[in-house]
N, C-alpha and C positions, 0 to 999 in steps of 0.2 A: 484422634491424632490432630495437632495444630495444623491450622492450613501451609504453614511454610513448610512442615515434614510433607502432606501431601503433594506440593511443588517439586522439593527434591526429589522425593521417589519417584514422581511422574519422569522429571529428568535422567534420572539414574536409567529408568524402564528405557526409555529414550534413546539412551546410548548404546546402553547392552542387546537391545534390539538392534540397530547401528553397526555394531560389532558382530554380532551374526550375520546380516547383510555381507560384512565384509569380507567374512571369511566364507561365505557361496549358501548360507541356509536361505533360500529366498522366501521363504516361509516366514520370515521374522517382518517381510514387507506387509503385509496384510493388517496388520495393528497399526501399525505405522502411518498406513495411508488412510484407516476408520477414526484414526484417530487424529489426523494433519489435513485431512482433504477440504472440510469445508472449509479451514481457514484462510487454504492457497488457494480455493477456488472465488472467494469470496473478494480476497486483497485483488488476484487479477480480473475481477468483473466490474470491482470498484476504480479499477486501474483503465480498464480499455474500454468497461460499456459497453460488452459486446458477452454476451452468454456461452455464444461458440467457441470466442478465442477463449473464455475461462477454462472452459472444459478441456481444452487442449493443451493449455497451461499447464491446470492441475493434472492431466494426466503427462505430460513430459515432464515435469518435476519428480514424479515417481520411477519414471522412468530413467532417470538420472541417477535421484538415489542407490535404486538398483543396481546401476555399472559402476555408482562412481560412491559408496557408503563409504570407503575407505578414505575418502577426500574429508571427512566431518570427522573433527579434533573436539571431543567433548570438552575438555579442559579451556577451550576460547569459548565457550558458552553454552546455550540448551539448544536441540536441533530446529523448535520452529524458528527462530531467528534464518538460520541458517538455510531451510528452506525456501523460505521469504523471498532470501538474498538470489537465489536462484531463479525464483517465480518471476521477480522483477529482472533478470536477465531476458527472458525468454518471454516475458510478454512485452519489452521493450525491442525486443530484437522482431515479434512479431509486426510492431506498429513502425518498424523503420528507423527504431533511433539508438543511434549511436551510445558506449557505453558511456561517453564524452562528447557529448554535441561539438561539433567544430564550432571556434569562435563564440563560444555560447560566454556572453557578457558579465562583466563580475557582478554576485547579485545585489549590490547597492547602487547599480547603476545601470539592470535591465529593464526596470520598469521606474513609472511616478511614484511618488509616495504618498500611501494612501491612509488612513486612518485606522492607525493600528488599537484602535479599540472597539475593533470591528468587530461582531460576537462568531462564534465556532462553529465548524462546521453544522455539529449535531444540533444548536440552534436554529441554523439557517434553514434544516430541514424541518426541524417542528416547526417553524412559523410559514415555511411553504408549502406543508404538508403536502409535495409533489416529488418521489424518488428519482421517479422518471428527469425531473428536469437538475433535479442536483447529481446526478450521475453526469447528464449532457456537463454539466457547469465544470464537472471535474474532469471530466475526460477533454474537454478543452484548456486546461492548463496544460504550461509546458511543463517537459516531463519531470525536469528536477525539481519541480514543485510539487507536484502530482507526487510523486514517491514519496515524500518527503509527510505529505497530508495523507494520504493513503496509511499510512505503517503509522503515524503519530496519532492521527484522531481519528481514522477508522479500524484499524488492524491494532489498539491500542500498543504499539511498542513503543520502547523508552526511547530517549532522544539519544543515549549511548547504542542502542541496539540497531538503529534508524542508521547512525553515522555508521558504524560499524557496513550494515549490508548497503548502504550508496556510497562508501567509501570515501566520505567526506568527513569535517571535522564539527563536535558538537556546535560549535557559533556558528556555522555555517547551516546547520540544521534550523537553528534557532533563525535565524534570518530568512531560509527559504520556508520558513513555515508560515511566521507573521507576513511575508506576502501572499504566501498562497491561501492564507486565509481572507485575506482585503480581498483578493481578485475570487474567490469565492463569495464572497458578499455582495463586492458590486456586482458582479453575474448577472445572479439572483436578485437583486434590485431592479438590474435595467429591465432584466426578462420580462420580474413583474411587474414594470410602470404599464406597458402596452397591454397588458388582459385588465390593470385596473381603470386603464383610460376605456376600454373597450364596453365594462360594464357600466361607468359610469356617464358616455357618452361625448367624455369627454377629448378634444383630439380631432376628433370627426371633422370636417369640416358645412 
């Protein structure tokens, strides 16, 4: 079977599990979540840096499912998307923030501008071979950048899937992604001047 038959069945499986949910088999949740868990646990560990709040994510996400399958329209797309959109509810709601930051700046005019041919996350990581400090780097972005780099270049979603669950519009995706990827780069630049000053002695006085 071509890989895009295997896609759709996987989705169809998706729904119709979905549709069971809805109609009270809870039985139909057990695949569901073997089958979605590491993804939402994964987006919101990548989201907040924090191994507890993932856990608690990924398990209130299923927990939603559960009371709320009925609310998931297969016909608007495939269910991980749609999970996502919820995981990022409830790990943003976790960390204090709003589903709209008040007064949050328009984004060609929240930050400097930085050198957009700055290289990609998953770069950034192979050249600092440190997880530990590229989680810190992301878990200090703000959040509409964070979601944005989160779902695009780690939770690979598309940038229509991306707008779709933060409810914004594709250029706008596009815009908070090429910042959040600058402000991930410099991060990771500054972080590492002072360990390579450190080895090399230099700095010291």
């Amino acid at each position: 079977m071509p890989p895009a038959a295997l896609t759709d069945s996987h989705q169809a499986s998706d729904a119709a599990l979905a549709a069971r949910l809805a109609c009270g088999d809870a039985g139909a949740l057990d695949p569901l979540y073997r089958r979605h868990r590491s993804s939402i646990y994964r987006f919101a560990l990548l989201w907040s840096g924090a191994t507890a709040v993932a856990a608690d994510v990924a398990q209130d996400v299923f927990v939603h499912l559960l009371t709320h399958a009925a609310d998931f329209d297969a016909t608007r797309g495939p269910l991980q998307p749609w999970l996502l959109g919820i995981a990022r509810n409830f790990v943003r709601r976790r960390a204090g923030v709003q589903a709209r930051e008040d007064g949050e700046p328009p984004d060609e005019l929240a930050l400097p501008p930085h050198d957009r041919t700055a290289p990609p996350p998953d770069d950034a990581l192979a050249a600092s071979r440190d997880v530990a400090r590229l989680r810190l780097a992301i878990t200090a972005l703000p959040p509409h950048y964070r979601d944005v780099l989160v779902l695009v270049e780690l939770a690979e979603r598309s940038y229509a899937e991306t707008a779709a669950i933060c409810g914004c519009e594709l250029n706008t995706v596009r815009s908070r992604l090429s910042r959040a990827r600058g402000l991930l780069a410099r991060a990771l630049d500054l972080d590492h001047e002072p360990a390579a000053q450190a080895r090399t002695g230099k700095g010291s006085p």
